[in-house]
N, C-alpha and C positions, 0 to 999 in steps of 0.2 A: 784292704781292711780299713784305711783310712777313710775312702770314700764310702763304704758302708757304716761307719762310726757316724760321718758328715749326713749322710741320709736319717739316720735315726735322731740325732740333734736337732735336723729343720723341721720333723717330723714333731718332735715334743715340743721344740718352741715354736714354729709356726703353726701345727697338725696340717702340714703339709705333704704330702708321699712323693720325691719325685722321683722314683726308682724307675718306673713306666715313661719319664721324660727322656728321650737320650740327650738334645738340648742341654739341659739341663745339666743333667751325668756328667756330659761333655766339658762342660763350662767347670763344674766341681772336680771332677779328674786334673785338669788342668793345675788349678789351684792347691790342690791334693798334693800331686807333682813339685809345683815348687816348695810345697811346705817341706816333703822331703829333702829337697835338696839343703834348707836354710837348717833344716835341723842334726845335720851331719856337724855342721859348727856352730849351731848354737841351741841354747837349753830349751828356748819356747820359739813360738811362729802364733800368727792371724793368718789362719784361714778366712778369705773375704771373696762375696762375689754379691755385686748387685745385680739385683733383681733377676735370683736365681729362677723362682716360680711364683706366678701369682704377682708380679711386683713385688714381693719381697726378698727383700736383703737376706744376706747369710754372711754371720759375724760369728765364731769360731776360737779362740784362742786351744792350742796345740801345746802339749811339754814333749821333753823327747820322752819322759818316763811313760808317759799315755801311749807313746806311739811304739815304746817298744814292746808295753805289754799287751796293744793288740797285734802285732806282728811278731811277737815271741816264737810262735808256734811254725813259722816260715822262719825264720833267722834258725831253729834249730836242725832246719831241713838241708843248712848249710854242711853240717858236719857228717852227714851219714856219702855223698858222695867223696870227701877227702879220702875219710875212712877207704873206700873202695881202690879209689884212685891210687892209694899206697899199698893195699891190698894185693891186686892184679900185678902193681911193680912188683913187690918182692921187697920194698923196701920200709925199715921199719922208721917211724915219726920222727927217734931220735939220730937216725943216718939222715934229717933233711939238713944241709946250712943254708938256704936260706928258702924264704916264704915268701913270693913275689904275689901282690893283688891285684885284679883287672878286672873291671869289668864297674859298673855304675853302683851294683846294694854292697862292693867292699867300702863303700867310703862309710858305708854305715857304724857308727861305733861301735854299737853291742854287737855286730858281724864279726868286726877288727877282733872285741875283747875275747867274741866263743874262739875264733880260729886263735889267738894270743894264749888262750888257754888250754885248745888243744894240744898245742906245739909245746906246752910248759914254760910258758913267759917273752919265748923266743918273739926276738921284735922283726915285724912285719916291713916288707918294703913295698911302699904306697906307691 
């Protein structure tokens, strides 16, 4: 979702398209990539990559609130297999003590906060 956000941005301020580049894609994924990770701790990121297409630059500024309300719709994909996964056991959300995270999109906050609030506040072990 990020890198489709960053496609549409070079598109209006360069009228550049580079979805048909993989180069390119590659090079922005990348950069994508780290912006996630810097926005797990902190509020904003630059997205940056020179001479993305055409020789021109691609300069970016990222919040996390942008980032989570294009990936809103994936972070809420998070809670329908819990749901199951508690389902199948037999056991109900308030029988869980504790709620362990693994995996690379827990470090995400808004992930931490739907699953913090599935569970009813119960705090999560990172």
């Amino acid at each position: 979702k990020l890198v489709e956000y960053c496609c549409a941005e070079f598109l209006k301020k360069k009228g550049i398209d580079i979805r048909g580049n993989p180069r390119s894609l590659r090079r922005l994924r990348t950069q994508c990539e780290r912006a996630k990770r810097v926005l797990s701790s902190a509020n904003q990121t630059t997205i940056e990559v020179d001479a993305l297409d055409a020789n021109e630059d691609f300069n970016c500024t990222i919040t996390r609130a942008k980032f989570e309300e294009l990936c809103m719709s994936m972070f809420k994909e998070c809670i329908p297999p819990v749901e199951k996964v508690l389902k199948d056991s037999g056991i109900a959300k308030n029988q869980i003590h504790e709620v362990v995270l693994v995996g690379g999109s827990t470090r995400i906050p808004k992930v931490q906060e739907l699953l913090r609030d599935y569970f009813n506040g119960k705090e999560l072990n990172k």
